[in-house]
C-alpha positions as CSV (number, residue, x, y, z in Angstrom):
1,X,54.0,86.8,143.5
2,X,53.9,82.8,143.2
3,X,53.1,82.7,147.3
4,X,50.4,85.5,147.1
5,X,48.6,83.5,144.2
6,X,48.7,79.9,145.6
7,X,48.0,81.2,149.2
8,X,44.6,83.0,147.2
9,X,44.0,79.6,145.6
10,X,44.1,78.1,149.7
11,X,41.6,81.0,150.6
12,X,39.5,80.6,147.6
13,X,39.3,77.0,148.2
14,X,37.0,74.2,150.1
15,X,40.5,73.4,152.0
16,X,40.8,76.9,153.2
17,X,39.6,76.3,156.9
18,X,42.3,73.7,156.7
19,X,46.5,73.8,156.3
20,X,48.3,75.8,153.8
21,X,52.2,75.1,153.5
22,X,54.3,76.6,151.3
23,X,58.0,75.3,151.1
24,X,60.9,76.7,148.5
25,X,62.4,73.6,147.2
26,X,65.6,76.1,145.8
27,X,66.3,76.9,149.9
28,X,66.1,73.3,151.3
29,X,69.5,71.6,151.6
30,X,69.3,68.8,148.9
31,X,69.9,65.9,151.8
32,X,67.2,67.3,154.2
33,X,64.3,67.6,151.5
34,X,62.7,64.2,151.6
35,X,62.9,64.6,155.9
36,X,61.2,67.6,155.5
37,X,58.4,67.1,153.0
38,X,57.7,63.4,154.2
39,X,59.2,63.5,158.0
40,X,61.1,60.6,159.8
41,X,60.7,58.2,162.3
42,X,63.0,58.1,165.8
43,X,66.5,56.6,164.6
44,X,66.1,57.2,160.9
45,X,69.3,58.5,160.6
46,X,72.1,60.0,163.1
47,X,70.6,63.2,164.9
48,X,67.4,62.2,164.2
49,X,65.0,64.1,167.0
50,X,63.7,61.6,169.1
51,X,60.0,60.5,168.7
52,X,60.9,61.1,164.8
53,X,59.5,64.2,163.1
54,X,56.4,64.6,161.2
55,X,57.1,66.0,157.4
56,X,55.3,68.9,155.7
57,X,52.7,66.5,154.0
58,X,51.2,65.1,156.8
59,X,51.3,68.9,158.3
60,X,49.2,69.6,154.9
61,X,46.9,67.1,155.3
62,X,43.2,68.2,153.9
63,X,44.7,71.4,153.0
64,X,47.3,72.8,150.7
65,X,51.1,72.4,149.8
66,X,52.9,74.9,148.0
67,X,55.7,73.6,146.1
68,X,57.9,76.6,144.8
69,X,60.6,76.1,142.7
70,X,59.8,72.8,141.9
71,X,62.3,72.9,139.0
72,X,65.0,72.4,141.4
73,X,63.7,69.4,142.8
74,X,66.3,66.7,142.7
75,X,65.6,63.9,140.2
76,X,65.3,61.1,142.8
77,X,63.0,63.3,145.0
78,X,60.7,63.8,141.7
79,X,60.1,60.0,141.8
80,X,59.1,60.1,145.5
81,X,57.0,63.1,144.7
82,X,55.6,61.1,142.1
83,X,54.7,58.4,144.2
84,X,53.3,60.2,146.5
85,X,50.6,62.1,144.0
86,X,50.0,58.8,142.6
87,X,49.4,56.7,146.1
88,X,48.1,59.5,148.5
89,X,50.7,58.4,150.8
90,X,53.8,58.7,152.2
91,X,56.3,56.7,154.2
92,X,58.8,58.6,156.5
93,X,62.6,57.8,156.0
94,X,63.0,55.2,158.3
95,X,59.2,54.3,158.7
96,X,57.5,51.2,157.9
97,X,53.9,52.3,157.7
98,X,52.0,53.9,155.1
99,X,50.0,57.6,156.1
100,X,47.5,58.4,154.1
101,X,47.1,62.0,153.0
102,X,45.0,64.4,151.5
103,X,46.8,67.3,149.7
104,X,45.9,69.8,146.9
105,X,49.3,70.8,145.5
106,X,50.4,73.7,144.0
107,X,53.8,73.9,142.1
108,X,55.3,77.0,140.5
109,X,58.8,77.3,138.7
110,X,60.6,80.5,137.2
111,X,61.9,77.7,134.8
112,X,60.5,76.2,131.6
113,X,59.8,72.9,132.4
114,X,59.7,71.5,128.8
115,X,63.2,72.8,128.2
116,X,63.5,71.2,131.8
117,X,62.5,68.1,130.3
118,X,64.1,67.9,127.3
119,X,67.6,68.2,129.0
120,X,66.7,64.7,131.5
121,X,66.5,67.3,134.3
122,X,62.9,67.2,135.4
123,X,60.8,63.6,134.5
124,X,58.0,63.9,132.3
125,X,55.3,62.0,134.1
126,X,56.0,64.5,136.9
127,X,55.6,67.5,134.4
128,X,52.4,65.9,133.1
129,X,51.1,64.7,136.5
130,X,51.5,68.2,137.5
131,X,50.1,70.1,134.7
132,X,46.5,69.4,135.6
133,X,45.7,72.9,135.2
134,X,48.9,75.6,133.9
135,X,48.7,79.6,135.0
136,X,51.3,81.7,133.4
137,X,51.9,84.7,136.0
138,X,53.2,87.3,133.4
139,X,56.2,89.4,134.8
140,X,55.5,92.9,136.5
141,X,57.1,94.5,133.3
142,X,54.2,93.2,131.1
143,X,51.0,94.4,133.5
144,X,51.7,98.2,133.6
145,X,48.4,98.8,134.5
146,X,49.7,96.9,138.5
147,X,52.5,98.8,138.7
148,X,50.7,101.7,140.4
149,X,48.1,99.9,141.8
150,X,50.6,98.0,143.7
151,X,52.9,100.7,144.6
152,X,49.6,102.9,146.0
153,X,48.4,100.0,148.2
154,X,52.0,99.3,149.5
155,X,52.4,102.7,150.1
156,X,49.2,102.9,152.4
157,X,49.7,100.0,154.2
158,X,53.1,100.9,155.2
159,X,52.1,104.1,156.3
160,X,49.6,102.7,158.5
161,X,51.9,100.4,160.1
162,X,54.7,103.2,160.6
163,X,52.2,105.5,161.4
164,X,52.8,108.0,159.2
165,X,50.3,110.3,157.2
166,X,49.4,109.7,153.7
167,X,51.8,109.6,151.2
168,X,51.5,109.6,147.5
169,X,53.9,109.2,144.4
170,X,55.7,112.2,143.0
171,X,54.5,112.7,139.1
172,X,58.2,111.6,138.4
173,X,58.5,108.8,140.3
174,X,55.5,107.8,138.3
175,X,56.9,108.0,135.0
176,X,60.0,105.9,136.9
177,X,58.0,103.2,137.4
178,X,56.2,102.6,134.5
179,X,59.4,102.7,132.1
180,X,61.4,100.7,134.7
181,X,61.4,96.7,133.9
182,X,61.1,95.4,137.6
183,X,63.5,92.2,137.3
184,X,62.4,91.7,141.1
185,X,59.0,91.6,140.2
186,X,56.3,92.8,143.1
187,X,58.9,92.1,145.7
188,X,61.1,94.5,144.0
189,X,58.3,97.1,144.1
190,X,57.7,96.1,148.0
191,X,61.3,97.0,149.4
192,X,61.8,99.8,147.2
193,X,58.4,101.4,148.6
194,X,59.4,100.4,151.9
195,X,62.5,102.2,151.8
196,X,61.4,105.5,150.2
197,X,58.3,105.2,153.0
198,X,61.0,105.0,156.0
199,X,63.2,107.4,154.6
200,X,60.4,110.3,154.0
């Protein structure tokens, strides 16, 4: 998946000894995003924890955010996202100062962005000023050749964590899997190993 890949880019990475933050934009209510990627200072707003809170940018700082589902940023957010990839800083809501930071960011989307664009629902200079490099991660239904490999290593790991003995797949279940189009992807593949491993 999306996670596995950026969190290998992390590893892979200069930053690795260093943060790596992944948030799902989609699951973030849309009034408690910019608190949570940029933080807030102490009376920002009512409830707001005293002593302020400190946002998942500057928790990122020389390391890695993950931005998934960045096609369901709000617009508004996009232009403080913007800002910040511009600046290098950020101001918490409420806050006066400036904090530098020092992020590599990765973004990834199920949506096309161009489309996403074309319709006023993403801004272009965020596509563009994102778009430094573009990996396509092509569905599980169009690498075959993972589909097993996947489902084996799954298979062994979970059998080592339930304690088990060595299982393999039945010459049918095979077949299954190969002419099945995994709409769930390698999550898909995950549970329903998981639960054929438990239920054996």
């Amino acid at each position: 998946g999306k996670d596995v890949i950026a969190q290998a880019m992390h590893n892979a990475s200069s930053r690795r000894n260093h943060p790596y933050i992944a948030i799902n934009c989609a699951a973030l209510p849309r009034e408690l995003i910019a608190s949570e990627l940029f933080g807030y200072d102490e009376g920002a707003f009512t409830g707001a924890r005293k002593g302020g809170n400190i946002g998942k940018f500057e928790l990122a700082d020389q390391g890695t955010i993950f931005l998934d589902e960045i096609g369901d940023m709000p617009l508004d957010l996009q232009a403080s996202l913007l800002r910040v990839l511009e600046e290098k800083t950020i101001m918490r809501l409420g806050g006066t100062k400036l904090i530098p930071i020092n992020v590599r960011i990765i973004a990834a989307t199920n949506k096309d962005l161009e489309t996403e664009v074309k319709c006023n629902r993403f801004r272009p200079d965020l596509y563009y000023r994102l778009g430094v490099i573009k990996i396509t991660i092509p569905p599980l239904r169009e690498r075959p050749n993972d589909i097993l490999l996947l489902a084996e290593k799954f298979i062994a790991r979970l059998c080592q964590r339930l304690g088990k003995p060595p299982m393999t797949l039945d010459p049918e279940v095979v077949d299954a899997f190969l002419q099945y189009d995994w709409p769930g992807n390698i999550r898909e593949i995950q549970n329903i190993i998981e639960g054929a491993t438990q239920l054996s």
